[in-house]
C-alpha positions in Angstrom: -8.9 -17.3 5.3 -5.1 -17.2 6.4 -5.0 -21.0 7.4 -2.3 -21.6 9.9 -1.7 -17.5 10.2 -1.3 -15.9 13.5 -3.5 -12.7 14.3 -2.5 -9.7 16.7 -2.8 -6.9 17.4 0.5 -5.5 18.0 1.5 -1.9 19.6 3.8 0.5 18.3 5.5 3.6 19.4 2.1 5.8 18.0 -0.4 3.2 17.2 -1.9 -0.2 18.0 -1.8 -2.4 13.9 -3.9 -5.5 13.5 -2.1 -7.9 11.9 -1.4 -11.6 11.0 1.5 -13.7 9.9 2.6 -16.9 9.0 4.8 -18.9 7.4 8.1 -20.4 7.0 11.5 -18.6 5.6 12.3 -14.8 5.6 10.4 -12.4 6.4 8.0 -10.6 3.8 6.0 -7.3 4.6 3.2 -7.0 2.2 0.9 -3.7 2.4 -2.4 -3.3 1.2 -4.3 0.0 -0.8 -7.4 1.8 -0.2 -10.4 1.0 0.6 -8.8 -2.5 1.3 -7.0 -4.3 4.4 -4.7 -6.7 4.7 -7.4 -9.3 4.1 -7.3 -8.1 0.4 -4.3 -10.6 0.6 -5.6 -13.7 1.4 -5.2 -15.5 -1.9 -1.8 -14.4 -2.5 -0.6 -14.6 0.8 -1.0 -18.3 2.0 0.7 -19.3 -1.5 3.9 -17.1 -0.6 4.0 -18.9 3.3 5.4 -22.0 1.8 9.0 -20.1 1.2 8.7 -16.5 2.9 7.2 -15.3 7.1 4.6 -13.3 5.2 3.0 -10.0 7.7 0.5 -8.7 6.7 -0.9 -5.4 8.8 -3.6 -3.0 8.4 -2.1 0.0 7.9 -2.6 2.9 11.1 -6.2 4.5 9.5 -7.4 1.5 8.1 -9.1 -1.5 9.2 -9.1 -2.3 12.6 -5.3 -0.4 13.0 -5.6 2.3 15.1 -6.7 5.6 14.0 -4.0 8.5 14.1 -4.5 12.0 15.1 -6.0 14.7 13.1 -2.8 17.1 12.7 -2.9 20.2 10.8 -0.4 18.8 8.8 -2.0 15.5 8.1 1.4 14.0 9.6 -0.9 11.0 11.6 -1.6 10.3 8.6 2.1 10.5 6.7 3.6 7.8 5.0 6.9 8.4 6.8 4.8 7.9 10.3 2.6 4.5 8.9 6.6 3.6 7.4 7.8 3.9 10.8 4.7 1.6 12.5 5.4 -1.1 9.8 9.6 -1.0 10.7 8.5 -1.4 14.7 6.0 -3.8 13.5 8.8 -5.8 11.7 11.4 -5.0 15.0 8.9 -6.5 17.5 8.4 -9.6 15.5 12.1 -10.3 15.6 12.8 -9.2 11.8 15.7 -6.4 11.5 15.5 -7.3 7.6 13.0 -8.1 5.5 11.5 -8.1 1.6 8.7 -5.6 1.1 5.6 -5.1 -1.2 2.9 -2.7 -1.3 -0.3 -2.2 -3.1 -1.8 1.4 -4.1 -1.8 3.4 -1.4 0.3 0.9 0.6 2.9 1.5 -1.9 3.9 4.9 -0.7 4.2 3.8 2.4 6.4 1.0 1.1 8.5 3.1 -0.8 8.9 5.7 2.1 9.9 2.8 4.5 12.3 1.9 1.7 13.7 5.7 1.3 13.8 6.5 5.0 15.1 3.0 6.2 17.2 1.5 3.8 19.2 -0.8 5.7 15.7 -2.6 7.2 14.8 -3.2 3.2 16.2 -6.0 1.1 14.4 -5.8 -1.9 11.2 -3.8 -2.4 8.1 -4.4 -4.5 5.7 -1.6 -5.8 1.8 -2.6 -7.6 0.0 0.3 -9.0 1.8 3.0 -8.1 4.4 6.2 -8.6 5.9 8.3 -6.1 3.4 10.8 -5.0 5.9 13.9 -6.1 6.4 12.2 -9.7 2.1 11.6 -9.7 1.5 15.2 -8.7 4.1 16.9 -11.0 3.3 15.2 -14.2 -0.3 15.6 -13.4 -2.3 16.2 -16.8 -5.5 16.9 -17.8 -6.1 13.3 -18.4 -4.8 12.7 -14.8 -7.1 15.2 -13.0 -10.4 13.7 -15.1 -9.2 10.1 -14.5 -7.9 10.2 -10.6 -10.6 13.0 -9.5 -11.1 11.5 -6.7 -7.2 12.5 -5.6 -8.3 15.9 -5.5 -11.8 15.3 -3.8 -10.6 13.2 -1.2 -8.1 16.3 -0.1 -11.1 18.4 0.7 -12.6 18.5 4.4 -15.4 16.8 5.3 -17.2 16.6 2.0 -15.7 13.1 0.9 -16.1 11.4 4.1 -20.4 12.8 4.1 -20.4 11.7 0.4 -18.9 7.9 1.0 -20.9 7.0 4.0 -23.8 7.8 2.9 -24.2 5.1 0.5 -20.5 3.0 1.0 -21.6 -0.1 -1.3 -22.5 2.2 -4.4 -19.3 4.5 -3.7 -16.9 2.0 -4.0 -18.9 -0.3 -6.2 -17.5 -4.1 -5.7 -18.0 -7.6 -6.2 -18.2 -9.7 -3.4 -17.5 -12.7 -5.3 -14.3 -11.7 -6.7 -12.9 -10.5 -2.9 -14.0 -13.5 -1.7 -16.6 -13.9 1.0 -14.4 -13.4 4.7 -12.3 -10.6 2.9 -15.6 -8.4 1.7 -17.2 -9.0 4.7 -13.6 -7.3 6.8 -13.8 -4.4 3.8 -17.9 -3.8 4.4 -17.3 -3.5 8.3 -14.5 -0.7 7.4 -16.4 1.3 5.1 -19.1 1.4 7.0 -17.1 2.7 9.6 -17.2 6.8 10.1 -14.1 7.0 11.8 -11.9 3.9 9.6 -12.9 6.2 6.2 -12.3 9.2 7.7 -8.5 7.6 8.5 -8.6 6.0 4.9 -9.0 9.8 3.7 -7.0 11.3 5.7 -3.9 8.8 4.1 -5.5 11.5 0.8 -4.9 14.4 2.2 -1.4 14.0 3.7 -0.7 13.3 -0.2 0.1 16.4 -1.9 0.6 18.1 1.9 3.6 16.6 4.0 4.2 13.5 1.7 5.0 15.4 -1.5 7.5 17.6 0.6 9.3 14.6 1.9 9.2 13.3 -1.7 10.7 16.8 -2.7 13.5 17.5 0.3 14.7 13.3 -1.3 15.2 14.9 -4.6 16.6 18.0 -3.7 19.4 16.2 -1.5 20.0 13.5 -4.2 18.9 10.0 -2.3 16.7 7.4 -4.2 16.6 3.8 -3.8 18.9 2.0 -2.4 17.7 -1.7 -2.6 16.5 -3.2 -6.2 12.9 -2.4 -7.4 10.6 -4.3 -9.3 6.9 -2.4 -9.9 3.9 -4.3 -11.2 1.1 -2.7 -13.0 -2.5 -3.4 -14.0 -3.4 -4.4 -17.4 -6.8 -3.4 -17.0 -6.3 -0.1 -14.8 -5.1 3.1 -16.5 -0.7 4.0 -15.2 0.2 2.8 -18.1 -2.5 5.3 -19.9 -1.2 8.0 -17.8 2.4 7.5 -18.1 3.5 5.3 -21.0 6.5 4.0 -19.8 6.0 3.0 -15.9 9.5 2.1 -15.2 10.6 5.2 -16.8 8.6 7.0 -14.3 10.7 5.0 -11.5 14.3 6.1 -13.6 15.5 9.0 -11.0 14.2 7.2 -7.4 15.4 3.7 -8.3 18.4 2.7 -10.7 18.1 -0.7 -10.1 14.5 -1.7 -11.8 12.1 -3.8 -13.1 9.0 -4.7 -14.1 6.0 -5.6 -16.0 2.3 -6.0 -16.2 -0.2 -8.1 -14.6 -3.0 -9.6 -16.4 -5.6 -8.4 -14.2 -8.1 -4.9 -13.2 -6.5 -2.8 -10.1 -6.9 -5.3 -7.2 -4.4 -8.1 -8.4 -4.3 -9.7 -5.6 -7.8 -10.7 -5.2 -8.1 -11.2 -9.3 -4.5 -12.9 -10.1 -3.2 -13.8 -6.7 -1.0 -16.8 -8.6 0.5 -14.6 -11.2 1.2 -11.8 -8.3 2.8 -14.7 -6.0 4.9 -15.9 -8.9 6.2 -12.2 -9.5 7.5 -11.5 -6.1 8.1 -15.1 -5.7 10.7 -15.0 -8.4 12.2 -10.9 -7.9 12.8 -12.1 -4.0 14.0 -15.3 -4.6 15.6 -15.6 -7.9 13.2 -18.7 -8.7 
């Protein structure tokens, strides 16, 4: 797994991330969802070192990252703080600019580092996801039945006792499709009481001090300022919830595209070449 990648363990101003990189060309941040890490990209990221210096962190919470502190707030937990690790991250490896893609939960903090630090950002990528105020405000019947767990994980205490004590049944995966090295990084986290607590905690910061960052970026008029491209899950449910995903994107990010990926939610352990290929092509051109 990661043939010919570097791993660290690099500190930040506020935490200590695990990460490795590799590679040959410019410099590619790619950032994983929940329950992953950023060994959820080891088919996709090998076959984007030929052209890019792909990093790949856990993200402060998860993995072997540092945990943040438990804040009233949840602001540990923010996307603007985990935004700010992966931007020193970035710095300390010698990259002032860089392409960027996050998956699920990764993808807010993507799209925060994007929004807060738009001159470190040349192009971003988003898979599976919305900004948080845009999920929270259109937020349907058909939302709350289908996402639940959005709303249970923002609870105290009760999600972490109800996930550890049976991990494997909670989250319910094959560990022939992650691939043998990656699902054994995955089983060490969620069997970890304080790595889910930190994965929960990236819940509850959600509709808390997220949203209002979301909220104080619409009320002063800033979106976007590098082109978008957002991929989405044939097989998983935001085009269900939201017809038109790109639509959903219109007021945060003028310059956008997209389009579906033949595969469930975690496309880059089911359709790593197809997923290489798209960012391939929006960061490149080719």
């Amino acid at each position: 797994m990661f043939e010919g990648f570097t791993l660290d363990f690099v500190r930040v101003s506020d935490a200590t991330l695990r990460v490795r990189h590799g590679g040959e060309g410019p410099p590619l941040l790619l950032l994983h969802g929940h329950p992953r890490t950023h060994t959820t990209w080891h088919r996709v990221a090998p076959l984007l070192a030929t052209e890019f210096h792909v990093v790949c962190p856990d993200l402060r919470g998860f993995g072997q990252s540092s945990q943040p502190p438990d804040l009233p707030d949840h602001s540990g937990s923010s996307k603007r703080a985990k935004a700010l690790d992966c931007l020193e991250l970035m710095v300390r490896l010698g990259f002032e600019r860089f392409y960027l893609a996050g998956h699920d939960r990764g993808s807010y903090t993507a799209f925060r580092l994007a929004m807060d630090h738009p001159g470190a950002v040349e192009r971003l990528a988003v898979m599976d996801g919305v900004p948080i105020l845009e999920a929270l405000e259109r937020c349907t019947e058909k939302f709350a039945r289908l996402w639940w767990h959005w709303f249970f994980f923002c609870q105290p205490d009760k999600p972490e006792r109800a996930i550890l004590a049976d991990p494997l049944k909670w989250y319910g995966v094959d560990p022939q499709a992650m691939g043998p090295e990656n699902y054994a990084d995955f089983l060490a986290a969620i069997q970890n009481p304080d790595i889910v607590h930190g994965m929960i905690e990236d819940y509850r910061a959600g509709p808390a001090i997220d949203r209002f960052h979301d909220e104080a970026d619409r009320k002063q008029g800033r979106g976007l300022q590098c082109p978008l491209l957002c991929l989405w899950s044939e097989r998983d449910d935001l085009p269900d919830l939201y017809g038109d995903v790109l639509d959903v994107w219109r007021p945060w990010a003028p310059d956008r595209q997209g389009h579906a990926i033949a595969s469930g939610h975690h496309m880059a352990e089911e359709a790593p070449e197809e997923v290489a290929q798209a960012l391939r092509q929006f960061f490149t051109g080719r």
